[in-house]
N, CA, C, O and CB atoms as a CASP TS submission, in Angstrom:
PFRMAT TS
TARGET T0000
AUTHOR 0000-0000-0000
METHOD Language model
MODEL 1
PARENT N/A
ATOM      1  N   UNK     1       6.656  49.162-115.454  1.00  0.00           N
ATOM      2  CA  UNK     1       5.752  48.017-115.494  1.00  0.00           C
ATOM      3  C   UNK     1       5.350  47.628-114.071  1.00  0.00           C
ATOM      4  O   UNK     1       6.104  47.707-113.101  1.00  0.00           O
ATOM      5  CB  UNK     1       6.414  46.817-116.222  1.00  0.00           C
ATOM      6  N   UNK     2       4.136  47.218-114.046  1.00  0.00           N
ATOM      7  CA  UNK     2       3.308  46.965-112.562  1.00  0.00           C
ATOM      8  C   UNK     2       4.250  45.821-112.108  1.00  0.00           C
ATOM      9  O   UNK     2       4.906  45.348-113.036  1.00  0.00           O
ATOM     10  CB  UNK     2       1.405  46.405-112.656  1.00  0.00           C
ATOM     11  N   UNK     3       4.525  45.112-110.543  1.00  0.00           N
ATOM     12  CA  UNK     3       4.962  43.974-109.997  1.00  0.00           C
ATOM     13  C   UNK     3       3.653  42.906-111.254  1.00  0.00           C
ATOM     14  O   UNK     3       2.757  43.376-111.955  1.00  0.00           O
ATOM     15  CB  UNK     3       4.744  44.000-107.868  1.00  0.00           C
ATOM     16  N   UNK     4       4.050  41.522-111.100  1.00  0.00           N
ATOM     17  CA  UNK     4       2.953  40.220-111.856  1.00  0.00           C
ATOM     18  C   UNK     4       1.945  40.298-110.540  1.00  0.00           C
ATOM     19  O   UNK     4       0.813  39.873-110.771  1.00  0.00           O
ATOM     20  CB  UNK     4       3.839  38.154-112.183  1.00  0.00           C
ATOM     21  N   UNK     5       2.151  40.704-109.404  1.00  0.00           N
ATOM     22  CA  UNK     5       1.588  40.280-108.021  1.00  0.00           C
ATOM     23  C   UNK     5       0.319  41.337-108.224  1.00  0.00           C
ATOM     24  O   UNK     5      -0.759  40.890-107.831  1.00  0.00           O
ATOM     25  CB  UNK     5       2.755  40.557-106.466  1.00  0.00           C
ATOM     26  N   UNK     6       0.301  42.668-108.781  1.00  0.00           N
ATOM     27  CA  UNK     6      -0.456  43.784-108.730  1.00  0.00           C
ATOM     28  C   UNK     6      -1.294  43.818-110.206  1.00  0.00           C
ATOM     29  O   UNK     6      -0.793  43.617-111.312  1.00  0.00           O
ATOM     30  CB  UNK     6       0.528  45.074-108.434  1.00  0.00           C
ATOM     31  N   UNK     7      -2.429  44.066-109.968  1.00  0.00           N
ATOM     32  CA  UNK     7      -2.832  44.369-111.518  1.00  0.00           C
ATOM     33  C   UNK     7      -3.786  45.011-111.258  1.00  0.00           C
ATOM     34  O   UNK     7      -4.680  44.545-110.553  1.00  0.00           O
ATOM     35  CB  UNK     7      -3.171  43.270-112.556  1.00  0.00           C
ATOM     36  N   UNK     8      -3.858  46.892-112.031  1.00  0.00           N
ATOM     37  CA  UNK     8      -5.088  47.281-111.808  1.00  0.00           C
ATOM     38  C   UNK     8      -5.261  47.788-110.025  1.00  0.00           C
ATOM     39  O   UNK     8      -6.335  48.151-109.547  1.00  0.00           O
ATOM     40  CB  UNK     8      -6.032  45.973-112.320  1.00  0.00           C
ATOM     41  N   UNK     9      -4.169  47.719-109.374  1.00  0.00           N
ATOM     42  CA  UNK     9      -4.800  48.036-107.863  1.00  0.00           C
ATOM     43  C   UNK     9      -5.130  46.780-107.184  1.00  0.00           C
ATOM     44  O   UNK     9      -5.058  46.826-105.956  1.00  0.00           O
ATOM     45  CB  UNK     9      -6.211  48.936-107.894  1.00  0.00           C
ATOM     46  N   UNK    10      -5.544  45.451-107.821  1.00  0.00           N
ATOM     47  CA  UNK    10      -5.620  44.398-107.162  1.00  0.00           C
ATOM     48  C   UNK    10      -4.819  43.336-106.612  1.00  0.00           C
ATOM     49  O   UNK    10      -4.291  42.690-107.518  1.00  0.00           O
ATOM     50  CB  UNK    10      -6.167  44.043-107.623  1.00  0.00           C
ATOM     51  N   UNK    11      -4.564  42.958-105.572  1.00  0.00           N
ATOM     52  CA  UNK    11      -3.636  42.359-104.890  1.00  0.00           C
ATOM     53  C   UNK    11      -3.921  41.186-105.434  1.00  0.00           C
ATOM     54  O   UNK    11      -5.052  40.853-105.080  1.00  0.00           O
ATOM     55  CB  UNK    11      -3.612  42.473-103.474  1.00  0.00           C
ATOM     56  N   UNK    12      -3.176  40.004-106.483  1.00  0.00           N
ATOM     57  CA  UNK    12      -3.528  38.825-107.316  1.00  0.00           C
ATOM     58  C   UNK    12      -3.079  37.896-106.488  1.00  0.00           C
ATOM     59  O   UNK    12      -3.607  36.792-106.623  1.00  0.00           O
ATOM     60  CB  UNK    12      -2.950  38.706-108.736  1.00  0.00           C
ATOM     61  N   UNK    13      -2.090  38.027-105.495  1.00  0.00           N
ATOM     62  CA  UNK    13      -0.916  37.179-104.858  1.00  0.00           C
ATOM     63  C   UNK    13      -1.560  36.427-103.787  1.00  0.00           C
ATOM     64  O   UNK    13      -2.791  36.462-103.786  1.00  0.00           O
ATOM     65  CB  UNK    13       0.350  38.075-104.243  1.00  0.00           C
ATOM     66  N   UNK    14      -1.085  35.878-103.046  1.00  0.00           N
ATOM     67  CA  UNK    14      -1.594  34.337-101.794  1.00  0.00           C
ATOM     68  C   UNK    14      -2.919  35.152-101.228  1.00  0.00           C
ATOM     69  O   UNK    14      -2.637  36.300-100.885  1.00  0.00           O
ATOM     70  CB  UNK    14      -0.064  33.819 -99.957  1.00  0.00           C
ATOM     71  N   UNK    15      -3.868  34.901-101.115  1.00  0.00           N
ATOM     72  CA  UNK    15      -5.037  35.162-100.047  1.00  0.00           C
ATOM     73  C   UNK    15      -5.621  34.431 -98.934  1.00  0.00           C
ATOM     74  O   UNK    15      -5.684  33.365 -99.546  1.00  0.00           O
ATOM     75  CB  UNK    15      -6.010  35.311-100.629  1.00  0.00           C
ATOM     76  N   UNK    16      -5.971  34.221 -98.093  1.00  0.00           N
ATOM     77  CA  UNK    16      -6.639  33.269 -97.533  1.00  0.00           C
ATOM     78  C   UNK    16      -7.791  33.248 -97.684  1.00  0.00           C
ATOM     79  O   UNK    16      -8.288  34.360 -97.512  1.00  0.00           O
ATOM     80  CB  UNK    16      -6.486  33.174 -96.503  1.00  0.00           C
ATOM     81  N   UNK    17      -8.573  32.385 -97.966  1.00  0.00           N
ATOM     82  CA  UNK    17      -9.585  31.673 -98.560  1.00  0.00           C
ATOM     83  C   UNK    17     -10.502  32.398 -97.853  1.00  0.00           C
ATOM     84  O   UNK    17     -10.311  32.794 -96.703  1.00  0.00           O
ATOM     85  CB  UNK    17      -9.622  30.142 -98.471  1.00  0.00           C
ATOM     86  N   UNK    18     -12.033  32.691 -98.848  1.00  0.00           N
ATOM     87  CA  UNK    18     -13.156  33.158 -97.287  1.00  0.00           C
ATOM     88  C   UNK    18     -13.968  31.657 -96.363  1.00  0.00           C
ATOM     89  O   UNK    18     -14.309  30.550 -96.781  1.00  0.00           O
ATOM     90  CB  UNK    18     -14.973  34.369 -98.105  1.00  0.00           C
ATOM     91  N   UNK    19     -14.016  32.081 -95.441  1.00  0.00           N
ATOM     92  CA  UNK    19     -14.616  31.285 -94.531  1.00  0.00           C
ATOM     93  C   UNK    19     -15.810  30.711 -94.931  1.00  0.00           C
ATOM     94  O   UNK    19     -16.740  31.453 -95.248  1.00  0.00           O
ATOM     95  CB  UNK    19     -14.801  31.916 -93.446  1.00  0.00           C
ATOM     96  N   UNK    20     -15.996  28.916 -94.983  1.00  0.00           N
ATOM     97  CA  UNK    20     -16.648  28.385 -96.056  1.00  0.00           C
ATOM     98  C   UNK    20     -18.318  28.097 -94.447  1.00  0.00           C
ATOM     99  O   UNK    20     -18.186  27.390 -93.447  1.00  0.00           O
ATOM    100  CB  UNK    20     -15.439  26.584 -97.130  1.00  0.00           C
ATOM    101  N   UNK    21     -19.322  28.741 -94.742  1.00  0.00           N
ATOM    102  CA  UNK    21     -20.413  28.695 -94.281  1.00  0.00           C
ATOM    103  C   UNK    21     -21.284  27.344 -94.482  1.00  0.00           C
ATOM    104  O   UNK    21     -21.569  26.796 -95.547  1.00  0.00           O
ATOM    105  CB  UNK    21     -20.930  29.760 -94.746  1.00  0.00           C
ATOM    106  N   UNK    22     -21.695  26.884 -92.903  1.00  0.00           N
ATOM    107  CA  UNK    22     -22.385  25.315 -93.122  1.00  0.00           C
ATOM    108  C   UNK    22     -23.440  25.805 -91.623  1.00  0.00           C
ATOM    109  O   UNK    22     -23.249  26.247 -90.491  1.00  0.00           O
ATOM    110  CB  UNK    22     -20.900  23.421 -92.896  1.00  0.00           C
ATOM    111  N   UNK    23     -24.604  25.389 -92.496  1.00  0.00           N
ATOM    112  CA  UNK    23     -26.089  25.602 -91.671  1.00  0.00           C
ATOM    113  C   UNK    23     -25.794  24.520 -90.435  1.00  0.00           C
ATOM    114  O   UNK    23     -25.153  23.469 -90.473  1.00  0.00           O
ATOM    115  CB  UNK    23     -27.766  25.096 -92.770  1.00  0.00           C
ATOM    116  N   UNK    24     -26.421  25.092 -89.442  1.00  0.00           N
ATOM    117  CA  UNK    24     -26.661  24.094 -88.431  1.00  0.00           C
ATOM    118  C   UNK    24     -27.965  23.183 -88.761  1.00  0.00           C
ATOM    119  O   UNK    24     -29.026  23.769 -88.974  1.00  0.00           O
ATOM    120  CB  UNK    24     -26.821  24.834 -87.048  1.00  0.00           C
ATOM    121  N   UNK    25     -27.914  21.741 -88.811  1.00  0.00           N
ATOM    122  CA  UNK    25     -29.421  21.295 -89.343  1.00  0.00           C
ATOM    123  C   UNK    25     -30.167  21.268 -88.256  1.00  0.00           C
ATOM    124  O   UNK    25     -31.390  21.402 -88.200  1.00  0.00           O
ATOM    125  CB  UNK    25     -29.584  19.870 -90.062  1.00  0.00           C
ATOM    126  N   UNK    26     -29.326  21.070 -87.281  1.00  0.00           N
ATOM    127  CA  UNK    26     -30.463  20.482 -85.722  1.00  0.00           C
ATOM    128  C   UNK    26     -31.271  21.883 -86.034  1.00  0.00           C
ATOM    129  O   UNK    26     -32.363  22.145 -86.540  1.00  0.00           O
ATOM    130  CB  UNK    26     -29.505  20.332 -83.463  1.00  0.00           C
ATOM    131  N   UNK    27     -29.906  22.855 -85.331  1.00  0.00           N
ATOM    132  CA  UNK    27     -31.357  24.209 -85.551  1.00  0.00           C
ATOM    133  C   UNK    27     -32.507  24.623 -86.553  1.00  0.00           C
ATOM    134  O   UNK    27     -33.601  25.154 -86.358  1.00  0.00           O
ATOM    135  CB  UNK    27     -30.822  25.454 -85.691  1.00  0.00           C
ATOM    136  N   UNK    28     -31.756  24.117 -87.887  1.00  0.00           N
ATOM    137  CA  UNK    28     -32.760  24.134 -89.046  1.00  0.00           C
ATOM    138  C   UNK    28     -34.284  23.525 -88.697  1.00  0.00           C
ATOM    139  O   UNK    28     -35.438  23.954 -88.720  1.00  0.00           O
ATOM    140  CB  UNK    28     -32.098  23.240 -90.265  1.00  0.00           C
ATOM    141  N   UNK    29     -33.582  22.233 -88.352  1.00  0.00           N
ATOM    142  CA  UNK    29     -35.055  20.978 -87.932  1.00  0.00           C
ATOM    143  C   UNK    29     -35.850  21.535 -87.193  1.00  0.00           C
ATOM    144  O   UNK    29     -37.021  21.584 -87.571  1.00  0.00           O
ATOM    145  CB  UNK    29     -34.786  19.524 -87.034  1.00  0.00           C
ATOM    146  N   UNK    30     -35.539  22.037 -86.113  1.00  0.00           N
ATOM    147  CA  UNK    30     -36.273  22.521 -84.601  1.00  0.00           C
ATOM    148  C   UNK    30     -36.856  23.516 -85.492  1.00  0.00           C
ATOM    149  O   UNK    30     -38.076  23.353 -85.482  1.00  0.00           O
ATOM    150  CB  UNK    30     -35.246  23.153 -83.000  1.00  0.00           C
ATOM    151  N   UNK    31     -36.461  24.633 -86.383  1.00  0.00           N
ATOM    152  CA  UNK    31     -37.819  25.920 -87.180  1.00  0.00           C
ATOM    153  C   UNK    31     -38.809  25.159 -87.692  1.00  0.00           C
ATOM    154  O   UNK    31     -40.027  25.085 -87.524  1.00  0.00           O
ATOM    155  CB  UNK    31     -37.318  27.007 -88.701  1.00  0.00           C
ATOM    156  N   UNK    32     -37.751  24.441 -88.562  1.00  0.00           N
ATOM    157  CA  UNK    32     -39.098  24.013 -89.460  1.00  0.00           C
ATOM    158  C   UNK    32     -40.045  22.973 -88.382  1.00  0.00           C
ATOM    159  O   UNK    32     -41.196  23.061 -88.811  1.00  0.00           O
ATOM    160  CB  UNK    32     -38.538  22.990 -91.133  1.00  0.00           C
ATOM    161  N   UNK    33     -40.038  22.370 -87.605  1.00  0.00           N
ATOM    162  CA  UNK    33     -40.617  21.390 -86.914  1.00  0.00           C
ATOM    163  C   UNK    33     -41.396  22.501 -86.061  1.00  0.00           C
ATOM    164  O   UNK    33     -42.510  21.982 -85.986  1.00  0.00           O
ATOM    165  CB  UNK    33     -39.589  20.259 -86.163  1.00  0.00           C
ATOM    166  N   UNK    34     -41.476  23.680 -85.395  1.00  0.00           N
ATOM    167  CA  UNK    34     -42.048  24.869 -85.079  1.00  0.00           C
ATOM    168  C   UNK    34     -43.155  25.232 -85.795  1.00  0.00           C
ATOM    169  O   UNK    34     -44.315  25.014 -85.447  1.00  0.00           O
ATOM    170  CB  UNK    34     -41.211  25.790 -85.157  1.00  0.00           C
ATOM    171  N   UNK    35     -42.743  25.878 -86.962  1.00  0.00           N
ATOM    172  CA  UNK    35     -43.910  25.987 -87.702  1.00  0.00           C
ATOM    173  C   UNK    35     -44.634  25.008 -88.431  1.00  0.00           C
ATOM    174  O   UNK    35     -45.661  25.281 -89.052  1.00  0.00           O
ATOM    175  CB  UNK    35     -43.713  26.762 -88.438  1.00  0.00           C
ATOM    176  N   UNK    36     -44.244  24.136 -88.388  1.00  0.00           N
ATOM    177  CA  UNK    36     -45.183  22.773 -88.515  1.00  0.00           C
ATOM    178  C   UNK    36     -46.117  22.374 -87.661  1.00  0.00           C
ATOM    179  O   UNK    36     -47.307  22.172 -87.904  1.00  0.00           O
ATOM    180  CB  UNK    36     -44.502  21.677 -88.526  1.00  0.00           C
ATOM    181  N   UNK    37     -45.561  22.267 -86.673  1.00  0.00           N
ATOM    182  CA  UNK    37     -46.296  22.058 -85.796  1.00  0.00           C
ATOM    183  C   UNK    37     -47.835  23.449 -85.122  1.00  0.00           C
ATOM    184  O   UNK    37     -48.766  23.271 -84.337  1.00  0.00           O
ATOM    185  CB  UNK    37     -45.088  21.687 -84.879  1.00  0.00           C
ATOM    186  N   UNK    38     -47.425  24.618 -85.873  1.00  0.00           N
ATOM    187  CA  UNK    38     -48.074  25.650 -85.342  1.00  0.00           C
ATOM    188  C   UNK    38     -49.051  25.316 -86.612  1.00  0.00           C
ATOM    189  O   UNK    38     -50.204  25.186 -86.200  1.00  0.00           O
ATOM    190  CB  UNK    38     -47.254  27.199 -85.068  1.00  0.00           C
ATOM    191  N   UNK    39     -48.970  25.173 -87.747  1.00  0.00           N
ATOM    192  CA  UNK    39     -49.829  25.108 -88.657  1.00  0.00           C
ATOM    193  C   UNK    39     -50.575  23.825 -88.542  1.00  0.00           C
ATOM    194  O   UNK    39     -51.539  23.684 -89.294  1.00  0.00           O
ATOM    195  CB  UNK    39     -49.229  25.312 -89.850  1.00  0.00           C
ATOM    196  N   UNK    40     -50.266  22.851 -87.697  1.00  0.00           N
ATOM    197  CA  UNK    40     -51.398  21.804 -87.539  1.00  0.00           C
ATOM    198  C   UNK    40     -52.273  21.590 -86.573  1.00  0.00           C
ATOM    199  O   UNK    40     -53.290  20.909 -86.442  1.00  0.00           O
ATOM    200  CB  UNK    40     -50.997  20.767 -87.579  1.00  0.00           C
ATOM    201  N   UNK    41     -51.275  22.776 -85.520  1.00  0.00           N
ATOM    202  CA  UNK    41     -52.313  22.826 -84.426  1.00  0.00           C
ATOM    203  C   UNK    41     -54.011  24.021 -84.846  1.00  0.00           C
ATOM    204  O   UNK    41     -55.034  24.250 -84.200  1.00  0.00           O
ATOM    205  CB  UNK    41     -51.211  23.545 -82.904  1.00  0.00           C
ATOM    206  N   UNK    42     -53.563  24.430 -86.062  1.00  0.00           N
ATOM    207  CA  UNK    42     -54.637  25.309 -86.224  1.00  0.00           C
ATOM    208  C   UNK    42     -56.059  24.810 -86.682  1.00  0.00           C
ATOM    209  O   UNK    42     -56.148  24.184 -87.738  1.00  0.00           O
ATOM    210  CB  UNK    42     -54.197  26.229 -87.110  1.00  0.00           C
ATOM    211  N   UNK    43     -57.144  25.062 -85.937  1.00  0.00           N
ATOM    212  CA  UNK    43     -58.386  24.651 -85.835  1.00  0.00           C
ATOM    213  C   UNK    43     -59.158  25.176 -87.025  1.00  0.00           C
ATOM    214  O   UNK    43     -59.048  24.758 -88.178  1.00  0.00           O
ATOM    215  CB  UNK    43     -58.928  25.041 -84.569  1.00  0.00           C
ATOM    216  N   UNK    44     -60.007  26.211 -86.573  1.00  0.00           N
ATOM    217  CA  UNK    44     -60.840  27.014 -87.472  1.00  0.00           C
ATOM    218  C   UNK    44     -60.351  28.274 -87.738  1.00  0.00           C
ATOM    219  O   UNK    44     -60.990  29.030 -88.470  1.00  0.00           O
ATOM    220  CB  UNK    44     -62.113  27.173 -86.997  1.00  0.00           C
ATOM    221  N   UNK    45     -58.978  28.705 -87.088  1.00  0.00           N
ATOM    222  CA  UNK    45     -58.648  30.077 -87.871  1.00  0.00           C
ATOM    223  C   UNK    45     -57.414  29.584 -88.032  1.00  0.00           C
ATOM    224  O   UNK    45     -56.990  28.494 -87.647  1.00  0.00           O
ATOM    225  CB  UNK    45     -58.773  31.654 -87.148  1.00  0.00           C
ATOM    226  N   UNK    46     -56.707  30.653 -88.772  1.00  0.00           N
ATOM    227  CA  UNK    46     -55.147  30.211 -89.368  1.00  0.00           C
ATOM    228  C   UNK    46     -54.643  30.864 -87.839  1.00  0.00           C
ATOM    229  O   UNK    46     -55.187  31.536 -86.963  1.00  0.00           O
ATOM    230  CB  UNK    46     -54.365  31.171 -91.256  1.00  0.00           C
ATOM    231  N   UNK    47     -53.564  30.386 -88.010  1.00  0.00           N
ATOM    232  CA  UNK    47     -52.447  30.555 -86.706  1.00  0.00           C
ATOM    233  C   UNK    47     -51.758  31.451 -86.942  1.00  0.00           C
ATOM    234  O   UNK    47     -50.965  31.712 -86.037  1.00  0.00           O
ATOM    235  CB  UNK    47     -51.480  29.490 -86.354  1.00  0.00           C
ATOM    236  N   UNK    48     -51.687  32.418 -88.298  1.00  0.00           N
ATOM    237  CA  UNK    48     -50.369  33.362 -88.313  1.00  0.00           C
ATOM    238  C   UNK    48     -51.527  34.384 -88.778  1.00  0.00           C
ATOM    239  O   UNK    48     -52.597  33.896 -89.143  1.00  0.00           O
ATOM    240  CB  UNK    48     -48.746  32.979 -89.492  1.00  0.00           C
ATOM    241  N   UNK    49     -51.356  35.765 -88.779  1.00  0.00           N
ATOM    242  CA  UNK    49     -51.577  36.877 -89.512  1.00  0.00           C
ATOM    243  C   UNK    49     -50.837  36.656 -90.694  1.00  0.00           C
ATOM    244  O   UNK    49     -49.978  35.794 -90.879  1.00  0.00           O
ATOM    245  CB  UNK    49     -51.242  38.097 -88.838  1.00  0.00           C
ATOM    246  N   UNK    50     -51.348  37.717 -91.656  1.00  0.00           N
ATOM    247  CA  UNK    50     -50.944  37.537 -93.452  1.00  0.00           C
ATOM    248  C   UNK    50     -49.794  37.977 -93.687  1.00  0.00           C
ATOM    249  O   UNK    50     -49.293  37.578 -94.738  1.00  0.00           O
ATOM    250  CB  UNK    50     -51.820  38.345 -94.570  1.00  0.00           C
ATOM    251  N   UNK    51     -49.137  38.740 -92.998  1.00  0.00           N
ATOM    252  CA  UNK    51     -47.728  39.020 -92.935  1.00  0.00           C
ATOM    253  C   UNK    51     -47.273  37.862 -92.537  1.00  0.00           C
ATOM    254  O   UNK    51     -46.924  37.220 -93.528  1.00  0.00           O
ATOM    255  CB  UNK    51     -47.282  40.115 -92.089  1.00  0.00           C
ATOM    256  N   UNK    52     -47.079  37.182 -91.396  1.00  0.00           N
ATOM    257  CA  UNK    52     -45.974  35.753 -90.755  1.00  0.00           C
ATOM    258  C   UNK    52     -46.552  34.755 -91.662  1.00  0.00           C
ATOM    259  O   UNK    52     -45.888  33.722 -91.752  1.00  0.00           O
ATOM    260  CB  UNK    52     -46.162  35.113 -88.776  1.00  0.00           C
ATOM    261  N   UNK    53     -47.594  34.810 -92.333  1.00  0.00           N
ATOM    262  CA  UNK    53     -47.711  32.849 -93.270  1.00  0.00           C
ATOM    263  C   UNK    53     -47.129  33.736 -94.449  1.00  0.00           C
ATOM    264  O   UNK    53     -46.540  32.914 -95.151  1.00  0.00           O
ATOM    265  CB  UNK    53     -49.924  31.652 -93.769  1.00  0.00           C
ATOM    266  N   UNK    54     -46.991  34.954 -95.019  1.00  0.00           N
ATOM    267  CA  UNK    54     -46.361  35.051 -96.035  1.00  0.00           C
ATOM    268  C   UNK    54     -44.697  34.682 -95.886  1.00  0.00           C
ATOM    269  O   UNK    54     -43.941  34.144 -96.695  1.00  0.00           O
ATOM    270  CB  UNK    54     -46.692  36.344 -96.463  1.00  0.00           C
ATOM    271  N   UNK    55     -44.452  35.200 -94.515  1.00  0.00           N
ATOM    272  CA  UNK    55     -42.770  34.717 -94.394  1.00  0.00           C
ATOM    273  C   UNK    55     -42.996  33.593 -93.908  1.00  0.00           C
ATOM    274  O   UNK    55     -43.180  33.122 -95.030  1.00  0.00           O
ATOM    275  CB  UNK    55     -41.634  35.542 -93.425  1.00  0.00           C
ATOM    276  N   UNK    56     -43.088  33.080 -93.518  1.00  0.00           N
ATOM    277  CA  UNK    56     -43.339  31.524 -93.200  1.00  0.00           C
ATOM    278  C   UNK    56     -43.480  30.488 -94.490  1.00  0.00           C
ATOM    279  O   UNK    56     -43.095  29.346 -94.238  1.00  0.00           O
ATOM    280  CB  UNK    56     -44.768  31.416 -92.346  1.00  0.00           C
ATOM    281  N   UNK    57     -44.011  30.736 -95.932  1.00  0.00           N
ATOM    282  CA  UNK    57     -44.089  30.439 -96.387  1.00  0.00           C
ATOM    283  C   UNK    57     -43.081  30.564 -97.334  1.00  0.00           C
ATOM    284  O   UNK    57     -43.012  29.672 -98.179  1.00  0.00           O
ATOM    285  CB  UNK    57     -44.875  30.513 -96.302  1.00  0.00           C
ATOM    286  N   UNK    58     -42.148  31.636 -97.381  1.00  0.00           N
ATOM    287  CA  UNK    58     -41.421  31.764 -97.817  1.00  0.00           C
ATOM    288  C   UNK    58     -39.908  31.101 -97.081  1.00  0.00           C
ATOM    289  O   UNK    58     -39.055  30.309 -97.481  1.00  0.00           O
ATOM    290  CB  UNK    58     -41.712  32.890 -98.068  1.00  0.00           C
ATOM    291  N   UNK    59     -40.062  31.704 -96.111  1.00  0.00           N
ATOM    292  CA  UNK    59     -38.725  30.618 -95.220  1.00  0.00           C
ATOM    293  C   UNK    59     -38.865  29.405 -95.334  1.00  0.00           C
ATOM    294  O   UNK    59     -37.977  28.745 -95.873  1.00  0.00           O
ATOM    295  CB  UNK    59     -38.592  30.642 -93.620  1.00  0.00           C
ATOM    296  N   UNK    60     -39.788  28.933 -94.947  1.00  0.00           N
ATOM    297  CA  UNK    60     -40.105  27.247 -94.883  1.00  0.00           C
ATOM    298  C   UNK    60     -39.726  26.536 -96.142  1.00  0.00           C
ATOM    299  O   UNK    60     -39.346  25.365 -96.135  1.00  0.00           O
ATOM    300  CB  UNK    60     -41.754  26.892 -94.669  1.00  0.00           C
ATOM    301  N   UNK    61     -39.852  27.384 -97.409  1.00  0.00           N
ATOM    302  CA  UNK    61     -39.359  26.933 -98.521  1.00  0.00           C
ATOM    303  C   UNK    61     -38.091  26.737 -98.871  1.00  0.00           C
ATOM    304  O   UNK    61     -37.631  25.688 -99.322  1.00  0.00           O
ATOM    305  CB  UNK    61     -39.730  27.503 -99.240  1.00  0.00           C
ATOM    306  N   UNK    62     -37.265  28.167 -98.585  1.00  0.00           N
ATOM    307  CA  UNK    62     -36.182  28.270 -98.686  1.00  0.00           C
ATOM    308  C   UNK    62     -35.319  27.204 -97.344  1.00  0.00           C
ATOM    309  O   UNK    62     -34.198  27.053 -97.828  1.00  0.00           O
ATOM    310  CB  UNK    62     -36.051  29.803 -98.745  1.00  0.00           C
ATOM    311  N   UNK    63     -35.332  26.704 -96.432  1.00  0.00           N
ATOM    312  CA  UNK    63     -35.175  26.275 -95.245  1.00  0.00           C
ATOM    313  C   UNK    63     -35.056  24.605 -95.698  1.00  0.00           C
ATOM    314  O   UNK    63     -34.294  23.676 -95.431  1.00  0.00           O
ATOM    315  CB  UNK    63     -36.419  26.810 -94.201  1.00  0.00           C
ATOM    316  N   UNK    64     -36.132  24.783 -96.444  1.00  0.00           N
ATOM    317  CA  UNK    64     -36.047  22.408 -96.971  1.00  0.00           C
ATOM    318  C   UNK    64     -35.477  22.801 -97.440  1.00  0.00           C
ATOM    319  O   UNK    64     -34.665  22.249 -96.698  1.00  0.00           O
ATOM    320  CB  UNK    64     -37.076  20.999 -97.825  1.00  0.00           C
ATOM    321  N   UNK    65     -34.656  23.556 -98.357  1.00  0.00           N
ATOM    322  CA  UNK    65     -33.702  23.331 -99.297  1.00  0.00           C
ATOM    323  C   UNK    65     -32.109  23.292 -98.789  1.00  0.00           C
ATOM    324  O   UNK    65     -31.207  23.091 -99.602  1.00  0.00           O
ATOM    325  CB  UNK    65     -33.933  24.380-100.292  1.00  0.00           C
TER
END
């Protein structure tokens, strides 16, 4: 019979926890306040090529959240 600690090859017993991940907001603020600011400075043409407002538009979304 397997140790209760082993099952299957998997070590079940004490682990240490994974390292719990927290955004920096300042840095967050300063992107998004970047491309904010680049999209209002824009006059009569857009400010990004269609590639960067597609990621831009996509980060910026994901980023307020």
């Amino acid at each position: 019979m397997h140790d209760h600690e082993e099952q299957f090859g998997f070590e079940l017993g004490e682990t240490e926890p994974n390292a719990v991940y927290s955004p920096n907001l300042a840095e967050i603020r300063e992107d998004l306040n970047g491309i904010l600011n680049e999209a209002r400075s824009a006059t009569e043409t857009a400010p990004w090529d269609a590639r960067t407002m597609r990621y831009n538009k996509i980060v910026f979304l994901q980023m307020t959240k």
